[in-house]
C-alpha positions in Angstrom: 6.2 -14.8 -19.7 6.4 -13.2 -16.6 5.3 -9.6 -15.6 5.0 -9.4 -11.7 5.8 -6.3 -9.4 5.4 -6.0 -5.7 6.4 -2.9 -4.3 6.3 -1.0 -0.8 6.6 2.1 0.1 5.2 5.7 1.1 3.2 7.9 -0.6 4.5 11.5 -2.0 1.2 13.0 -2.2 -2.3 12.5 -1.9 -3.8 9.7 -4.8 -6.9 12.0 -7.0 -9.6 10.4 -8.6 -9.8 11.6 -11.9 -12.4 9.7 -15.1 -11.7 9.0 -18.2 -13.8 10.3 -21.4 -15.1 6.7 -21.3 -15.9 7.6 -17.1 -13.5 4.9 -16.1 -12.1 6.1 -12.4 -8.0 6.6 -12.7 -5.6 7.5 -10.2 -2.3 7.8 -10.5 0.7 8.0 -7.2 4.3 7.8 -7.3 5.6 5.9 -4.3 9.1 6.6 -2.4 11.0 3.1 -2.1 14.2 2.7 -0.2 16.6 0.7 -1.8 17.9 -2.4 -0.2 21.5 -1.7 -0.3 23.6 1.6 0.1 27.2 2.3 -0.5 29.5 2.5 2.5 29.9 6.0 3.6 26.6 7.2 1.2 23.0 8.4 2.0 20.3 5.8 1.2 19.1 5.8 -2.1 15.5 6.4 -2.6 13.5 5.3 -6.4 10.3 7.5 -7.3 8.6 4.8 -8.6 4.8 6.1 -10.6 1.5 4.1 -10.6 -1.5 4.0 -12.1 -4.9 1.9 -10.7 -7.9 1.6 -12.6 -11.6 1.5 -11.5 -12.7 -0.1 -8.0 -9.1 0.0 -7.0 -8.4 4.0 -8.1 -11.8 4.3 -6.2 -9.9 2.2 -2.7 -7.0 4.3 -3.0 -8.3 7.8 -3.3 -10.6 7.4 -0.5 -8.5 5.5 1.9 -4.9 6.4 1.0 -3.0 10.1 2.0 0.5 11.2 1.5 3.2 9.8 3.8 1.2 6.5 4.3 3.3 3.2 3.7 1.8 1.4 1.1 2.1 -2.0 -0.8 1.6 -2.4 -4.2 1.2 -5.8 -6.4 0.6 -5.5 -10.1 2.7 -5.7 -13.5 5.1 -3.1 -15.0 3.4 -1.2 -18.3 5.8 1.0 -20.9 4.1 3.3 -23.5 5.1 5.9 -26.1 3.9 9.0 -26.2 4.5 12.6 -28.2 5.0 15.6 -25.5 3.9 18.9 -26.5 6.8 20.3 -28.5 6.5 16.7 -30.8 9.4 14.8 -28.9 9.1 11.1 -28.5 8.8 9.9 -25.2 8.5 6.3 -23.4 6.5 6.4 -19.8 7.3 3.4 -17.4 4.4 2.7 -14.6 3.5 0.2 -12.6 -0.2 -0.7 -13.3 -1.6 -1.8 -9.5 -3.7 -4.8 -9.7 -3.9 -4.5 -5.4 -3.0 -2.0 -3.1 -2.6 -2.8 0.3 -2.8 -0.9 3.9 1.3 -1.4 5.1 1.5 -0.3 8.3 -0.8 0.2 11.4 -3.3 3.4 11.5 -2.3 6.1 13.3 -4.5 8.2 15.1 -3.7 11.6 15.7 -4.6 15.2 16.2 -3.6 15.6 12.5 -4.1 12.2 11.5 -0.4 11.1 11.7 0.5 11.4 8.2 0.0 14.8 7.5 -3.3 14.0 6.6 -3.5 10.3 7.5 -6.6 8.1 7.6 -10.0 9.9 8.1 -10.7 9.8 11.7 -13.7 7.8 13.0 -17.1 8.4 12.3 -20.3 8.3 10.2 -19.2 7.1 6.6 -15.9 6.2 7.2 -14.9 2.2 7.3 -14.2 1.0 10.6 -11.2 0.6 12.1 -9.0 -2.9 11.6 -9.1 -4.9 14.3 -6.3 -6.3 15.8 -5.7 -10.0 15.4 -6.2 -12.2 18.2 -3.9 -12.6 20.9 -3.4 -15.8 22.6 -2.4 -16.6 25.8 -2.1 -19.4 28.6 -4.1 -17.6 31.6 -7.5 -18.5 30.2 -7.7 -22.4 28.7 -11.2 -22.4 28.1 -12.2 -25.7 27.2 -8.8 -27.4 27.1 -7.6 -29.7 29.5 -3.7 -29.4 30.6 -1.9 -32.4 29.9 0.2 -33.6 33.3 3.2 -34.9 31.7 4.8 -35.3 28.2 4.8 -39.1 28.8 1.5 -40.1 27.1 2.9 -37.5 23.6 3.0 -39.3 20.7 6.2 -37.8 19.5 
């Protein structure tokens, strides 16, 4: 059997840490996700899709996650039953995150760029990600240029 679920999309609110009786951290989110495919003539259509992470990652995504960021999500789909308060019968659908992932680049602003955003530099907060290398021809460092494509093997 196969339960796998890998979703992207933005925030609708800030993720809060809550515990458990047991004082297991739990956060729960609902991400907005575009759907791939609209009707001609129609608005896109957007699912409110809820999720739930458990422990170190509840922790992740409370501290580092804020309303409006794009997110991406990998993890399995969970259903449960549950009684609501006038004794109806109910079935909950969630997404239970296994990872949840930084989607887009950080924005810094005067507000942080997300209506909140990322925390802004500075004592206690993670630093920045770096940008992956860029590579160019202007420096060759300790490569040699090859004169012609004669001597190539293929």
């Amino acid at each position: 059997m196969l339960n796998v679920v890998a979703l992207m999309g933005r925030l609708t609110a800030d993720p809060e840490l809550r515990y458990t009786q047991s004082n297991i951290p739990v956060t729960s989110f609902t991400l907005a996700v575009d759907r791939r495919y609209s009707r001609a003539g129609e608005e896109k259509q957007t699912d409110f899709i809820n999720v739930v992470a458990w422990r170190q990652t509840a922790e992740f995504v409370s501290k580092w996650f804020k309303k409006g960021q794009l997110v991406a999500v990998d993890g399995s789909i969970q259903s449960r039953r549950y009684q609501d308060k006038e004794g109806n019968n109910r079935t909950a659908v969630e997404v239970v995150a296994n990872n949840v992932h930084f989607a887009e680049p950080r924005r810094d602003g005067g507000n942080g760029g997300y209506g909140g955003g990322y925390a802004q530099p500075g004592p206690g907060n993670a630093p920045a990600p770096q940008a992956a290398p860029s590579y160019s021809n202007t420096d060759t460092g300790d490569f040699a240029e090859l004169a012609g494509d004669d001597d190539l093997p293929f």
